[in-house]
C-alpha positions in Angstrom: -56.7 64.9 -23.8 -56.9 67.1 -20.9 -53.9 66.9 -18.1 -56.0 65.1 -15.7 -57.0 62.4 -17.5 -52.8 62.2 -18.6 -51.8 62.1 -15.1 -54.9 58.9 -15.0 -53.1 57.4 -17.0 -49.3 57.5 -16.3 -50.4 56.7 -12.6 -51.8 53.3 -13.9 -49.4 52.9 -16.4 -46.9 52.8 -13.2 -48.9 50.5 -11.1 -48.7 48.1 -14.1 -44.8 48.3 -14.2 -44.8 47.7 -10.4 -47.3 44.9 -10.7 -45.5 43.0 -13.3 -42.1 43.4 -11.0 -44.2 41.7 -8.6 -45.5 39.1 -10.3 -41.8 38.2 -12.1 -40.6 38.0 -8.4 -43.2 35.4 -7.2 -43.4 33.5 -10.0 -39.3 32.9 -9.8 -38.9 29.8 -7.3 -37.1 31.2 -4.2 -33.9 30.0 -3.2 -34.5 28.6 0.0 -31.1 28.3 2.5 -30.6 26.2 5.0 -31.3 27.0 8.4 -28.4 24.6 9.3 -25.6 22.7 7.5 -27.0 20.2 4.8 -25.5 17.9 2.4 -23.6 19.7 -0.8 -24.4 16.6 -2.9 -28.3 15.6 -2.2 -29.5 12.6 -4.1 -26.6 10.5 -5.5 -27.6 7.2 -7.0 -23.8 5.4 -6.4 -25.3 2.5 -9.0 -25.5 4.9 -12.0 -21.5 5.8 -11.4 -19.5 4.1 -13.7 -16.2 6.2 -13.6 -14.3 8.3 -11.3 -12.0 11.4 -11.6 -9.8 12.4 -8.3 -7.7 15.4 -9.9 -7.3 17.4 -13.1 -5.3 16.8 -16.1 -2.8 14.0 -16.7 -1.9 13.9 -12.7 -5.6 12.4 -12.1 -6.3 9.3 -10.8 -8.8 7.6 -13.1 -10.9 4.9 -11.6 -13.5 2.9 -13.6 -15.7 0.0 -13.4 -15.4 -3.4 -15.0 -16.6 -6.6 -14.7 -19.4 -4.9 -11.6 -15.7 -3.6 -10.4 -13.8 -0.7 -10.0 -10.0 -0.9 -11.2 -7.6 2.1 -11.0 -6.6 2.7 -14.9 -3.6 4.7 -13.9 -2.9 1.2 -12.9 -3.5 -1.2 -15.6 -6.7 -1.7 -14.4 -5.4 -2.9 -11.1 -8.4 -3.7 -9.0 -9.4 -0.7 -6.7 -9.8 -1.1 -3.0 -13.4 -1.3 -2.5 -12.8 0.2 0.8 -11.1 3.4 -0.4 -13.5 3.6 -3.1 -16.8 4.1 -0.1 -14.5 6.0 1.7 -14.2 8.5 -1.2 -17.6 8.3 -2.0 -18.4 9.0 1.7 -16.5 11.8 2.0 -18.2 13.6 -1.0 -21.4 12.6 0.4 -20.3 14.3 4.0 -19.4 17.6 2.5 -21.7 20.2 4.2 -23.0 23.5 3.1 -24.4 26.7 4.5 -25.4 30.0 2.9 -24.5 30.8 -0.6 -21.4 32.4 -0.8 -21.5 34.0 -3.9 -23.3 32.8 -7.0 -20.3 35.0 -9.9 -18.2 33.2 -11.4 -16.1 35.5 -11.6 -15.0 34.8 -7.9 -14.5 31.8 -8.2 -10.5 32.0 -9.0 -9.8 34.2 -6.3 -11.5 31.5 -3.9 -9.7 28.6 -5.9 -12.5 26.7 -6.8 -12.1 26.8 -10.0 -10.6 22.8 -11.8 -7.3 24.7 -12.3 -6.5 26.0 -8.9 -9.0 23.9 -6.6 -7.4 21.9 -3.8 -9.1 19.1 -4.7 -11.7 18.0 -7.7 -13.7 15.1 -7.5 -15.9 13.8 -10.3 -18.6 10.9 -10.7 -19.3 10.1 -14.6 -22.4 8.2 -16.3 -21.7 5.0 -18.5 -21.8 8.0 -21.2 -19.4 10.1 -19.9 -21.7 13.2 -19.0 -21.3 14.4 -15.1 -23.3 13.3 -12.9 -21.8 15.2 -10.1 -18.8 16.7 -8.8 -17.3 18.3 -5.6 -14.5 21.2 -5.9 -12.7 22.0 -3.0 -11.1 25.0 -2.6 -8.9 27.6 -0.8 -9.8 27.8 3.1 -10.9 31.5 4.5 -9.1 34.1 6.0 -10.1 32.6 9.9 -8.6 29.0 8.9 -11.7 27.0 9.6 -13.7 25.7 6.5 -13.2 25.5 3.0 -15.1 27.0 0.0 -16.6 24.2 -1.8 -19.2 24.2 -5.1 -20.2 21.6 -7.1 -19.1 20.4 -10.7 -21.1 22.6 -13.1 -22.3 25.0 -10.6 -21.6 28.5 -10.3 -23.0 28.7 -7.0 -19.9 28.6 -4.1 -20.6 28.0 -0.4 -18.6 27.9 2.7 -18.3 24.5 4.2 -17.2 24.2 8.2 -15.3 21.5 7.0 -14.1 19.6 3.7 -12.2 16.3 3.6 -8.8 15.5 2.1 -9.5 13.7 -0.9 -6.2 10.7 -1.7 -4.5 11.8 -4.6 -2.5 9.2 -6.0 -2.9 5.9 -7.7 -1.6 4.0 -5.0 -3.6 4.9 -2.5 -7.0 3.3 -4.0 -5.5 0.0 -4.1 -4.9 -2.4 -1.6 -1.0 -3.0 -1.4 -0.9 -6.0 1.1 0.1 -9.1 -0.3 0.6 -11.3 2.5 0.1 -11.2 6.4 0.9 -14.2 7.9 1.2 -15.4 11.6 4.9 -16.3 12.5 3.3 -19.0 14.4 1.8 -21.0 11.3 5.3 -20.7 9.5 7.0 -23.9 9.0 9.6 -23.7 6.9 11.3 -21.2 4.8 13.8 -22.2 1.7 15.2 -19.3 -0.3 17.4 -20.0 -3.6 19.3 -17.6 -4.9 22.1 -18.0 -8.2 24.8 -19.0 -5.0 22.5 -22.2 -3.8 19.6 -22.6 -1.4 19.2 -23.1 2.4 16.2 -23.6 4.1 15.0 -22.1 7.7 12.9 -24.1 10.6 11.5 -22.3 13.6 13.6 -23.6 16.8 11.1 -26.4 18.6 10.1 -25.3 21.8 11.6 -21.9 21.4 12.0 -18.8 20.1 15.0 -19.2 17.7 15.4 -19.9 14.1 17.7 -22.9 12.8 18.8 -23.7 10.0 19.0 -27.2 7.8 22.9 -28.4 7.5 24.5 -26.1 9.4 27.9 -26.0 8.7 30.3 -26.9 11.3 32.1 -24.1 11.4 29.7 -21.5 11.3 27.1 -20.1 13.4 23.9 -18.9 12.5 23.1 -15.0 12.4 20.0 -15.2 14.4 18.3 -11.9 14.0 19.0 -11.9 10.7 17.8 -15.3 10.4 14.5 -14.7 12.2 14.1 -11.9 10.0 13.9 -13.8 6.7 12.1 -16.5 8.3 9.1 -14.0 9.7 9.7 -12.3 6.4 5.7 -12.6 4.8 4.1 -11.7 8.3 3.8 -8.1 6.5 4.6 -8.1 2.6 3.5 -5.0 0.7 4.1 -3.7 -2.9 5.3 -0.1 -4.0 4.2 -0.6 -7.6 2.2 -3.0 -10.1 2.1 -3.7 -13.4 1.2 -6.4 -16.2 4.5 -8.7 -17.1 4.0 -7.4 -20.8 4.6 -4.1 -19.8 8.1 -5.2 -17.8 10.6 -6.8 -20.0 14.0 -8.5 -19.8 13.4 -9.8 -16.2 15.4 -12.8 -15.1 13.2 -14.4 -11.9 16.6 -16.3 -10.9 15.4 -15.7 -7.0 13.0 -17.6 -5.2 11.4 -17.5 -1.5 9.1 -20.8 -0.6 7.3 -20.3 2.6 5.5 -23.8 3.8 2.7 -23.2 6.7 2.2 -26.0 9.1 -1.4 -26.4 7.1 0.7 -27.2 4.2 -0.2 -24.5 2.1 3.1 -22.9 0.6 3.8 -19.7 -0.9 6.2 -19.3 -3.7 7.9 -16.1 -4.3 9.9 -15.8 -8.1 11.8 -12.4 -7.7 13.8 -10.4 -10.1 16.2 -7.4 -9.9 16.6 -4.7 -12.6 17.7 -1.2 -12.5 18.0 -1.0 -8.7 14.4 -2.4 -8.5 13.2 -5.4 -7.3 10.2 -7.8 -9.2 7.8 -10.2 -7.4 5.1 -12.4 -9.0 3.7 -14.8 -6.2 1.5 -17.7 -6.3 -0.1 -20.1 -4.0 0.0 -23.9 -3.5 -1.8 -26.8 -1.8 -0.9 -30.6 -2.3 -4.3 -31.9 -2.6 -6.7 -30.1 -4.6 -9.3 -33.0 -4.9 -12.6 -32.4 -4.2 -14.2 -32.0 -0.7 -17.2 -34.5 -0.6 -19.6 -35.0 3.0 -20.3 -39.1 3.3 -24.4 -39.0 3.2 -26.0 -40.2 6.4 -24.0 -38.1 8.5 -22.1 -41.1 10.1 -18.3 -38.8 9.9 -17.4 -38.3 13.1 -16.7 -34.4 14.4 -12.7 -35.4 13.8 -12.9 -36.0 10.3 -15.8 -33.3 9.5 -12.8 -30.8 11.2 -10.3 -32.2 8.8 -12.6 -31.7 5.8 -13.3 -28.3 6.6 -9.8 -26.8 7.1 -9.3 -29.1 3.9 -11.7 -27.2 2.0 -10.7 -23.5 3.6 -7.1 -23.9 3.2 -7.8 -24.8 -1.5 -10.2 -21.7 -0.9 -7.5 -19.5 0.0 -4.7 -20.9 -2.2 -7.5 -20.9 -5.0 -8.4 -16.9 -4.1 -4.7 -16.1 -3.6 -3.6 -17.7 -6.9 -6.4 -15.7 -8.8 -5.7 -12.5 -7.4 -2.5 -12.1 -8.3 -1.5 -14.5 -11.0 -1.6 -12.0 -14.1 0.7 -9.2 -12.0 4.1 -8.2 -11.6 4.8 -6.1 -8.2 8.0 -4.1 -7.0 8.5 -4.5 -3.7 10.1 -2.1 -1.6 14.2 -2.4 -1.3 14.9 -3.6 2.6 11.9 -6.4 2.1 13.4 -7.9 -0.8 16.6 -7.7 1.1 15.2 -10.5 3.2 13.8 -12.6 0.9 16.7 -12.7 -1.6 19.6 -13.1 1.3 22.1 -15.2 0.5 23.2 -18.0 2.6 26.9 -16.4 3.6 24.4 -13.3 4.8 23.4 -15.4 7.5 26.4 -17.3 8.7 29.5 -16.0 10.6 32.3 -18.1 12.0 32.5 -19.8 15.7 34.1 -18.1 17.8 37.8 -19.2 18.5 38.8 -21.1 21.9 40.2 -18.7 24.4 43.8 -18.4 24.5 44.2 -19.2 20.8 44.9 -16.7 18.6 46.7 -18.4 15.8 44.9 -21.7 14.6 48.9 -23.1 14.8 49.3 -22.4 18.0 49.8 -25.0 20.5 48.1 -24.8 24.4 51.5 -25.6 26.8 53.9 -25.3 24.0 57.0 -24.4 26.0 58.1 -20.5 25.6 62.2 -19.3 25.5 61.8 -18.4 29.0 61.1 -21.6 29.7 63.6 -23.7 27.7 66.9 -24.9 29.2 70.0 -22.3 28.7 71.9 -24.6 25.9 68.5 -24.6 24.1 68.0 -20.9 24.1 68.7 -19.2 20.8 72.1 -16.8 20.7 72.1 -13.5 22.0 74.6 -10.9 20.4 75.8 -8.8 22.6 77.0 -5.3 21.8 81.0 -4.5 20.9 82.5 -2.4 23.9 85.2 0.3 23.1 88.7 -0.5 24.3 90.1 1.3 27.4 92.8 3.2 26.4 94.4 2.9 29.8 93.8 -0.8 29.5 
């Protein structure tokens, strides 16, 4: 073969090389980038997530759903705060991305977003357990503004202008308010502790607190008093767990708070290790049926008694059912109040003026006063004798 028709063929043996380059390089689907910030996480079906990881390891919180709820596991299956939960879900949803960052893996440690040095790590599970997607939050960058963030199962990393804190505790996805009442609707407070019981009244017409059989000589600490009264407006629990999982608790404390609607909450409190236990249920006296006369010949009176009738078993009923399998500590100064014992509360009347022995008599006469035969002795010192005497 002569050189000519060798250099023939290496030329199109080159343009073959070059063509097949070209034709790998449009046949690969191009990454296409944002022209501005879009959503990390595109596409996320929230009915197909049936478990929740906010963490890494055995410091996760664990969330799950039963029953068509989520419950916090970390908490005995504690019902999660649907609130916090769409906040959560929110926030992972808001995460937004630019330009790739960098696509190796091998980065990924030095920008922390790897599980074991991420700031935060959120995943969404299937009813299987496979991922269905994830956010990884990591280190911020050398100007302060941003975060790098990737997905779960993605190598690719991107810097986001900004990345939510995610909650990181167990506590935080559940709702910890037990009670919020109104002072106004409170009627009556009686607390009973191993010393006795004493029951507290709202002053009529005022602002005070009294209390039932007062005795006569003592007086009635009323801040104090006020507080234990007031004491559900804002009740809140550190910690929750099922009462087989807290043993050798004696529920010898007990706070009853009566509303003027007659519904009445009963506190049964323990105290173990420095810790104080609550379980709570709710009461109304008459649970019978609400039923609407047909006709509609009720007047607008009794149709207004029926309906705060049939509100007030819907809360007690609600109330009773939320919280009837639990055991909650409560936080030290709050069970203060509703454990107080009556001496806490009372202090003694002030003396009359001018009396500062109970024996003591007003216009007894002094020895200034008495006549000189009445007056006790006086010995007087012994003079030395004058020698010149």
């Amino acid at each position: 073969m002569s050189n000519r028709n060798l250099g023939i063929l290496a030329a199109v043996a080159a343009v073959m090389v070059i063509w097949a380059i070209l034709q790998s390089r449009w046949s690969r689907p191009a990454r296409i980038e944002p022209s501005a910030p879009a959503p990390l996480i595109q596409g996320l079906d929230t009915s197909a997530i049936d478990s929740i990881t906010v963490g890494v390891g055995d410091d996760a919180v664990k969330i799950a759903k039963k029953n068509d709820r989520f419950v916090v596991v970390n908490k005995a299956d504690y019902p999660a705060d649907p609130k916090q939960i769409n906040d959560l879900i929110s926030k992972c949803l808001d995460v937004k991305r630019t330009k790739v960052y960098t696509s190796n893996a091998k980065n990924h440690e030095d920008l922390e977003v790897t599980e074991g040095k991420a700031r935060s790590v959120v995943k969404f599970l299937k009813a299987d357990g496979s991922l269905l997607t994830g956010v990884v939050v990591g280190k911020s960058p050398e100007s302060g503004q941003g975060a790098f963030v990737r997905m779960v199962g993605s190598d690719d990393v991107y810097l986001a202008e900004s990345a939510p804190w995610f909650r990181s505790t167990p506590m935080e996805y559940l709702n910890a308010e037990l009670l919020a009442l109104e002072a106004d609707d409170v009627n009556s407070v009686t607390v009973t502790t191993p010393d006795g019981s004493y029951t507290l009244r709202p002053q009529e017409g005022g602002s005070g607190t009294v209390m039932e059989n007062l005795p006569a000589d003592k007086t009635l600490k009323t801040s104090d008093a006020r507080s234990v009264l007031t004491a559900l407006t804002s009740l809140r629990f550190d910690d929750v767990n099922t009462p087989a999982a807290v043993e050798g608790l004696t529920f010898n404390h007990q706070y009853s708070c009566m509303l003027d609607n007659t519904i009445q909450y009963t506190l049964k409190l323990a105290k173990k290790d420095g810790k104080t236990y609550l379980r709570c249920e709710a009461s109304y006296p008459d649970m019978t049926p609400v039923t609407v006369k047909k006709g509609g010949n009720e007047s607008e009176e009794e149709l207004k008694k029926k309906e705060a009738k049939l509100m007030a078993q819907g809360r007690v009923q609600e109330f009773t059912l939320q919280h009837k399998n639990w055991v909650y500590t409560i936080p030290a100064w709050k069970a203060g109040y509703l454990t107080k014992p009556q001496a806490d509360l009372l202090e003694d009347k002030p003396k009359p003026a001018g009396l500062s022995d109970p024996n003591d008599q007003v216009g007894a006469p002094t020895e200034a006063t008495l006549p000189v035969e009445q007056r006790e002795p006086v010995d007087e010192p012994n003079q030395a004798a004058d020698p010149n005497e």
